[in-house]
N, C-alpha and C positions, 0 to 999 in steps of 0.2 A: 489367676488362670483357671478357667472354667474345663474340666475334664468330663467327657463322657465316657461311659460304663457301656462298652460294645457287648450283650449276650450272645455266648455261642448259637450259633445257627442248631445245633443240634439239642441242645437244653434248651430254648425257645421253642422248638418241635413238640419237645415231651410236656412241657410248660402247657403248650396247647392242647397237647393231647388231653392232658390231666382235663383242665380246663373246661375242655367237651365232653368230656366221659363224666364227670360230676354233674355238668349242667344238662345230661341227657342230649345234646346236641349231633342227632347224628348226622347231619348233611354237613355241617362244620366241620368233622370227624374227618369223614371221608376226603374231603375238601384239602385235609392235610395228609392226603397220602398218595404217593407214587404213583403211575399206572401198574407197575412193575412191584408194587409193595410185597411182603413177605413178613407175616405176622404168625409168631411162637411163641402163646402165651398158655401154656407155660411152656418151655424149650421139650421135647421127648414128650409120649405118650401123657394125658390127663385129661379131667374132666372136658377143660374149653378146646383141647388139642386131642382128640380120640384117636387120633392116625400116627400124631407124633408128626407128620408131615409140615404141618403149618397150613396156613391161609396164602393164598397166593394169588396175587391179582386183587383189583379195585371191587373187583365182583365177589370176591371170596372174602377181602374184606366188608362187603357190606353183608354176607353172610354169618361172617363173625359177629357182626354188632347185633344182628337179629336175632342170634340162636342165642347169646351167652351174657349182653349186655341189656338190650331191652326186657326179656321179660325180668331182670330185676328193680325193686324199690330203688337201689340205691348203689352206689358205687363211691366210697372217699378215697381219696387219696391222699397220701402221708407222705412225704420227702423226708431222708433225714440224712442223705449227703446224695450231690451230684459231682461227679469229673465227666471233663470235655478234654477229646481229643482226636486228630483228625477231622474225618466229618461223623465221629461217631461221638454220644453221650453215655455216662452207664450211672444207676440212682439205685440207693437204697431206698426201698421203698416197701409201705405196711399198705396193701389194699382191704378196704373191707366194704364189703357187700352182703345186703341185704336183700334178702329174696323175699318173691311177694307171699311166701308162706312164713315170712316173719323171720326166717332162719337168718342167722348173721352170723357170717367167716371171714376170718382176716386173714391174709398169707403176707408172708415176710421175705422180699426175695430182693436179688436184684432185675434191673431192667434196663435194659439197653435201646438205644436209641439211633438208626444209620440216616443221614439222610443224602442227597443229590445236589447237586451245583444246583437245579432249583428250590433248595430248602426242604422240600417235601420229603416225607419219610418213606425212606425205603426199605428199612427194615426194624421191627420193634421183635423184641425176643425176652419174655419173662424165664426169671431161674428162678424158680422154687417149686415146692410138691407138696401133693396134700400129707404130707406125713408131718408136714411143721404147720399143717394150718390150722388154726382154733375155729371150736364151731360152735357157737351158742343158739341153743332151743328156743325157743318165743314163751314165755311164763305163762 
């Protein structure tokens, strides 16, 4: 008996996310997100969140990826556990990015994942602060 392995609709989301954001892909990106999307990364006031408000809308997220994700080198992502439930995902997860001054920060948070009876995401929301993020100088 031949079983397949259904991935949650919402870790498949983030899966993609990941995906796009390492490969620089931003129309792909955007491609996976709501009209209606709502982006906190990180949740409350910080560097990519100045407002605390969040990104809101497809337009705001394409100004999230302008301001915070494009001008860097680089962006990994690290999984080190995911749960699914609902239509929502949440991942522990080590980002580290690479700015084009060389500078490289990792933050350690978790990250959540909402999405819509069309799969698309509707809501992503980072927990973590720069009080846990490492920051290494360029030599």
């Amino acid at each position: 008996m031949q079983m397949s392995i259904d991935i949650h609709p919402a870790i498949l989301a983030a899966h993609h996310s990941w995906r796009c954001v390492q490969a620089r892909a931003r129309e792909q990106w955007l491609d996976l997100m709501a009209e209606d999307v709502t982006i906190e990364d990180p949740v409350g006031i910080g560097p990519t969140n100045p407002t605390g408000k969040g990104f809101r809308g497809k337009g705001e997220a394409e100004q999230f990826w302008d301001n915070h994700l494009a001008p860097t080198q680089s962006v990994q992502v690290t999984a080190h556990e995911s749960f699914a439930a609902g239509n929502e995902s949440a991942h522990v997860l080590t980002l580290t990015t690479v700015f084009s001054n060389g500078v490289k920060m990792s933050v350690h948070g978790i990250f959540t994942y909402t999405v819509n009876d069309e799969h698309k995401i509707k809501a992503l929301r980072g927990f973590w602060s720069m009080d846990g993020a490492k920051i290494e100088k360029p030599r």
